[in-house]
N, C-alpha and C positions, 0 to 999 in steps of 0.2 A: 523718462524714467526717473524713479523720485527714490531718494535712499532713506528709510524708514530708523531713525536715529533717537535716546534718550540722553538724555542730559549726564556727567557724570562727572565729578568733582571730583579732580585730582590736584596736588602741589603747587600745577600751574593756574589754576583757576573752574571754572565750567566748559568743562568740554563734551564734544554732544560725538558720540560711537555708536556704529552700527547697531541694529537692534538685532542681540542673538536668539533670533526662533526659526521657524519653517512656519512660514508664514500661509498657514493649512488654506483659507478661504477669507475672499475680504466682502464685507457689506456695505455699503454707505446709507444713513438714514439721517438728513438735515445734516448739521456741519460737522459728522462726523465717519470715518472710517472705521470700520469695528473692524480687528482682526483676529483670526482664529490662531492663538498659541499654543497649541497642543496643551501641557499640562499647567504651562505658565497663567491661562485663562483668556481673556477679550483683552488684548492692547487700543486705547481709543486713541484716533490722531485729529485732532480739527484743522480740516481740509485750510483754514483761513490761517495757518501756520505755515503753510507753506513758504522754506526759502530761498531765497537762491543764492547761491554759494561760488556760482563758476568763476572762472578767470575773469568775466567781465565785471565780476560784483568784485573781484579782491580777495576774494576766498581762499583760503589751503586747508589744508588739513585730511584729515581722514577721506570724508566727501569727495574731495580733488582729487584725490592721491587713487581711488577706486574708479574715477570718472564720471563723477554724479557732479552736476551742475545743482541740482536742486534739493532739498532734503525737506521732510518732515519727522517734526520733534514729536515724541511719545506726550499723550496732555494726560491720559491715566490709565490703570489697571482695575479687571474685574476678574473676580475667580469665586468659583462655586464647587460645592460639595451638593451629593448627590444624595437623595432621602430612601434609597431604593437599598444600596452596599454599602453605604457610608464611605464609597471611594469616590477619589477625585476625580472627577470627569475630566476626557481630554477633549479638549474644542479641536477639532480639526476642519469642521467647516460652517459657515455663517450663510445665511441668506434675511433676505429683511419679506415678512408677508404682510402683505398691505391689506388691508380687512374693507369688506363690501359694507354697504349701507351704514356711513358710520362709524364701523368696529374700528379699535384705535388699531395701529400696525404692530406686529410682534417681532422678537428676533428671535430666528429658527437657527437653531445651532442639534451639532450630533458629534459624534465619534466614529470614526474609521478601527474597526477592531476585525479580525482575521477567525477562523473556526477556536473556539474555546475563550475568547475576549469578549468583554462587554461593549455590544454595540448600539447605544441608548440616542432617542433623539429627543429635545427638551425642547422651551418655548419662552420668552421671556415678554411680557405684555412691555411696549414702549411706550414714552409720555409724549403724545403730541406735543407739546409746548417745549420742553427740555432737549425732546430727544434720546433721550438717555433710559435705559430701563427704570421699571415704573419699582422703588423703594416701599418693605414694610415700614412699619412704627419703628422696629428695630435697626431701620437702614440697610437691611439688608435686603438685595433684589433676589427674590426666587422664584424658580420656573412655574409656570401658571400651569406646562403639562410636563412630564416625564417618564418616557416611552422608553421600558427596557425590551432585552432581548429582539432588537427589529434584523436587519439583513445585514450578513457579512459584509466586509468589505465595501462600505457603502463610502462613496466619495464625495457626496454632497447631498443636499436636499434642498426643495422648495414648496411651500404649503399655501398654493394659489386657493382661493374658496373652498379650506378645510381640504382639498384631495390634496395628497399627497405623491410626488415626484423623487425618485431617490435612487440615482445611479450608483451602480456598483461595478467595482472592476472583475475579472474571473483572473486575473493573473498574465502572465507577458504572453504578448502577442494572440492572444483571445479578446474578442469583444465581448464588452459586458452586458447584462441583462438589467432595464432602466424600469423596473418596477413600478406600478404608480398606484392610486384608488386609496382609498381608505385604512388607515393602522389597523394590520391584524385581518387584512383582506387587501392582498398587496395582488395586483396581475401584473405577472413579470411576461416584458416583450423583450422575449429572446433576441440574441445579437444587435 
């Protein structure tokens, strides 16, 4: 178990605190950890960050004190607005889709939103070489698709050869309906 930490500079020097999210879905694509921050946006962590902290390294602090022997440090922040509402999307879940013959891999992110909430799934093309979503002219990364109005309560997705996979919850103690086939011609397999 590895305690997901960013740097913070206080009095005493840099010290590295819990990272505050709900850490909706995590991806890995080359040496990176993408994670889904609800409105915070994609936290990245590079996996080669990893420290270790425990009683045998000499560690205390925060980390110890919680029972984390290991920690990874925060390496950067992405966040996007959305071209559809001009609201802030919230990332609640990531998956990485690997593209056939070629196609470079994308990171498939969505929103978990309830009846009357926006429940949008988007696309970000990734840089083979970098890893990192692929930047305009203006630096800025943006979604290559952006799919409003798809299924309630969707808890994740994955977009293997263009079909799409996107489990949804029905609420407690009901099993969900995992929807799959194409945007906008979804066959849902009940329970």
């Amino acid at each position: 178990h590895v305690l997901l930490v960013r740097a913070v500079r206080t009095p005493w020097g840099v010290r590295a605190r819990p990272v505050p999210i709900h850490a909706g879905g995590i991806a890995w694509y080359g040496p990176y950890l993408y994670v889904a921050a609800t409105r915070v946006g994609i936290l990245l962590f590079r996996v080669s960050d990893l420290l270790k902290v425990g009683p045998r390294s000499g560690g205390r602090g925060v980390a110890g004190r919680l029972g984390y022997d290991v920690v990874l440090p925060e390496y950067a922040r992405l966040s996007a607005w959305s071209r559809d509402e001009g609201s802030r999307l919230r990332y609640s879940f990531l998956s990485v889709a690997h593209g056939t013959s070629g196609e470079a891999p994308e990171l498939v992110a969505g929103e978990y939103g309830g009846v009357g909430r926006s429940q949008r799934l988007w696309r970000f093309a990734l840089d083979p070489v970098t890893s990192l979503p692929v930047r305009e002219d203006s630096g800025r990364a943006v979604p290559t698709e952006l799919h409003t109005a798809q299924s309630a309560r969707m808890q994740g997705a994955a977009a293997p050869d263009g079909r799409w996979h996107v489990p949804t919850s029905q609420g407690r103690g009901n099993p969900g309906d995992p929807p799959a086939g194409a945007l906008g011609a979804f066959r849902r397999h009940k329970g």
